[in-house]
N, C-alpha and C positions, 0 to 999 in steps of 0.2 A: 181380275185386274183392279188397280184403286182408282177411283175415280179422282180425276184433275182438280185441285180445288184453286181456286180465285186467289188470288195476290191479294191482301190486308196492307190497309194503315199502319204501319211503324212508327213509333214515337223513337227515329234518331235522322241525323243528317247526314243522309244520304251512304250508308253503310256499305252499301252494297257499292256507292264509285270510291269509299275505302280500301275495300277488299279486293276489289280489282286494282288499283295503285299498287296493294301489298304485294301482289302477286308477278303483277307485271310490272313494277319498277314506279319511283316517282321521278318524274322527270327532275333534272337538279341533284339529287337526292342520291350520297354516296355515305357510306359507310352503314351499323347496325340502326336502329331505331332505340331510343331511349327506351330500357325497358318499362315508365309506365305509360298507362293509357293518355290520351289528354284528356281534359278536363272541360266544361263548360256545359252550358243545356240543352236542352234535349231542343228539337222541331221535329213537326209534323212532315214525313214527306210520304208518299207511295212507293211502295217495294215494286221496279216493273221487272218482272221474272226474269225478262229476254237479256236484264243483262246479266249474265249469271259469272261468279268467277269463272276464270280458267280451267280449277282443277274440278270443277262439279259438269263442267262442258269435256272433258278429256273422260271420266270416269260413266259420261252419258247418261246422266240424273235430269231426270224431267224438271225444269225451270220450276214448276207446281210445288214442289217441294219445301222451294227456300221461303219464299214470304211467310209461311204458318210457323216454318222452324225461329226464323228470326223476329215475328211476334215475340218467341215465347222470351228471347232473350231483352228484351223491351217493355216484359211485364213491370209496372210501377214498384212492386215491394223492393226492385232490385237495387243493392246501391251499389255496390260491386262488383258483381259477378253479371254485367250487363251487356250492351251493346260496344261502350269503349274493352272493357276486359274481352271481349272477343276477338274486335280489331286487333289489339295489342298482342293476345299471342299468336293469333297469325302472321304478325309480322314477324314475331320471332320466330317460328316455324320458316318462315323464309329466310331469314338471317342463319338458321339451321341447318337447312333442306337437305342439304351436302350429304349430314349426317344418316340418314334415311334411307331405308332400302325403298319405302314407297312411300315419297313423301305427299301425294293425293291422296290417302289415305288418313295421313297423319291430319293433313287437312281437314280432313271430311270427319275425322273423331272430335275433329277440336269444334266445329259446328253444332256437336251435339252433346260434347264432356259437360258443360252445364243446360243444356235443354231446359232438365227439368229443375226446378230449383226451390224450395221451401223450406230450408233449413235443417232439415230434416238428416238423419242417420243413413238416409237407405236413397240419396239422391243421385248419386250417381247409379246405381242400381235402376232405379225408373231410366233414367235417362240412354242407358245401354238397350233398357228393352227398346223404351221409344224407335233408337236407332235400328234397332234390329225389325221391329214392325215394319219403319217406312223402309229400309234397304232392300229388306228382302225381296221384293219383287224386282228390282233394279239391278243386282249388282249379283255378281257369284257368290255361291256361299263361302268361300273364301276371305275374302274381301268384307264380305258381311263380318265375317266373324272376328277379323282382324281391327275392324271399327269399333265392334260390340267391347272387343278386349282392351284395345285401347283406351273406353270410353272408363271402363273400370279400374285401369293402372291410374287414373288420378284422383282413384277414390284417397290414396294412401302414398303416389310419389314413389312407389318403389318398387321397381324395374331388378330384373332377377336375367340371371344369364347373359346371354348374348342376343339383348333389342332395341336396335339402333332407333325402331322407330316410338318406342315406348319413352328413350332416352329425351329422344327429340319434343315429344308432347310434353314431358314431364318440366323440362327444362322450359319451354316455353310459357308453362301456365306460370311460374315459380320467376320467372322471371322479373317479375315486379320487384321482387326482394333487393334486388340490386339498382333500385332506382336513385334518384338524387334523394337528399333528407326530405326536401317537398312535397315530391311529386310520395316520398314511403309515408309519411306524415297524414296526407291524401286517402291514401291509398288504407291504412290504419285505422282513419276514421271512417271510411265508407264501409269496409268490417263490421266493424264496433256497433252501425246503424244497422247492419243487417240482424245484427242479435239484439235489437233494442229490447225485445222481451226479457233479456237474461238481466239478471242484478249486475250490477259494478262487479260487487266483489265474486260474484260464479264466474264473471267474463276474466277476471284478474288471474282468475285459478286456471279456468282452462287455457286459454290464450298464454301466459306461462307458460304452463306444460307443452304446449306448441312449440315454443319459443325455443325451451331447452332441449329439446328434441332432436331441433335443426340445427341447434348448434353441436348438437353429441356426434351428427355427420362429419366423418370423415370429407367429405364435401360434398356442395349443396347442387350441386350440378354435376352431368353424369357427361355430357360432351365437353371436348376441350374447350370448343370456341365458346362456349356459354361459362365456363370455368374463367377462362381469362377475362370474358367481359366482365362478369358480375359477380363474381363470387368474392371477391374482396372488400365492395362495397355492401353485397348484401350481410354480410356476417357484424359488419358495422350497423348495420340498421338495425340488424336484430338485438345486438348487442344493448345497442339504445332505446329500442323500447321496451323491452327485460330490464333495465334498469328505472325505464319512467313508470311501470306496473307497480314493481316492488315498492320506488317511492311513493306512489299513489297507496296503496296499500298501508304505508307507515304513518300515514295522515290520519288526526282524532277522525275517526267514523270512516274510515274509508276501508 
């Protein structure tokens, strides 16, 4: 058996009565959530285990689990792919759920889709293992493996056949693309700082080719209800920053 490890320091506010709001409703609070994350800084609180979301208490995942998982999401390099970007697609996974053959599942991939995070080619790879080390003694191999699988459809966003709940995660992480120009603006530059090692112009090339990619999509979203919310907006963003690249690019030295 694994042994229980101790709750950690998190550098975010209070994430975890986030994630339960997400899950169980905010009071007041009617219609989807703006697909981006919000914004502002980080504080210091204590992850207390006992209060665990809903769907990690229906699934019967030992409390031990989340404070080391949700360190990892909290590590400093992150500017993006952090404690807000987690919040955010959970909400949208709840805005989704519908969609979902087993949306505690979908939940529990999304917990771990970024784990591991270094920039690196083969991240979501670590981070599926990850998920498959801690599960395995928790959960069915089923379930296991439907995490592990999950954790890997958003190496690349693209959901094959008939799976509603692949649809749902992918839709969810992707979700930001359709935010206000602000909040996509935001969301662009926290990107851009995650690859601060790359040149301008290698980031101009790759991030491009991203860009034209997702627009070669027949559409950018695989669920209806994510289709209606955002997918008009996001094809706009994209559009817009494909266009501020190429002009960057056209500039003496750029």
């Amino acid at each position: 058996m694994c042994k229980a490890r101790k709750a950690v320091k998190v550098p975010f506010p209070s994430l975890l009565t986030l994630t339960h709001m997400i899950v169980v409703g905010v009071p007041g609070h009617t219609g989807p959530p703006d697909p981006a994350p919000p914004t502002g800084p980080h504080s210091t609180t204590s992850v207390n285990p006992v209060h665990t979301p809903p769907a990690w208490n229906r699934l019967g995942l030992p409390p031990e689990l989340l404070g080391p998982l949700l360190a990892r999401w909290a590590e400093p390099h992150r500017s993006y792919h952090g404690p807000l970007h987690l919040a955010a697609v959970l909400a949208h996974i709840e805005t989704l759920k519908d969609h979902a053959t087993t949306p505690d599942l979908v939940v529990l991939a999304a917990y771990y889709h970024d784990a591991v995070h270094l920039g690196r080619p083969d991240d979501e790879e670590a981070s599926a293992h990850l998920a498959e080390q801690e599960l395995t003694w928790h959960l069915p191999t089923e379930a296991v493996d439907e995490v592990v699988r999950l954790v890997l459809v958003t190496k690349d966003h693209r959901t094959t056949g008939d799976d509603p709940n692949g649809e749902v995660l992918c839709d969810a992480d992707l979700a930001v693309l359709g935010s206000t120009e602000t909040a996509y603006d935001a969301y662009t530059a926290a990107v851009r700082a995650e690859y601060s090692h790359v040149s301008d112009a290698d980031f101009r090339v790759g991030r491009s080719q991203v860009l034209r990619d997702l627009l070669g999509l027949r559409s950018l979203f695989r669920t209806p209800r994510a289709r209606a919310l955002w997918e008009e907006r996001a094809r706009a963003n994209l559009k817009r920053e494909l266009a501020r690249l190429r002009e960057a690019g056209l500039r003496p030295g750029g």
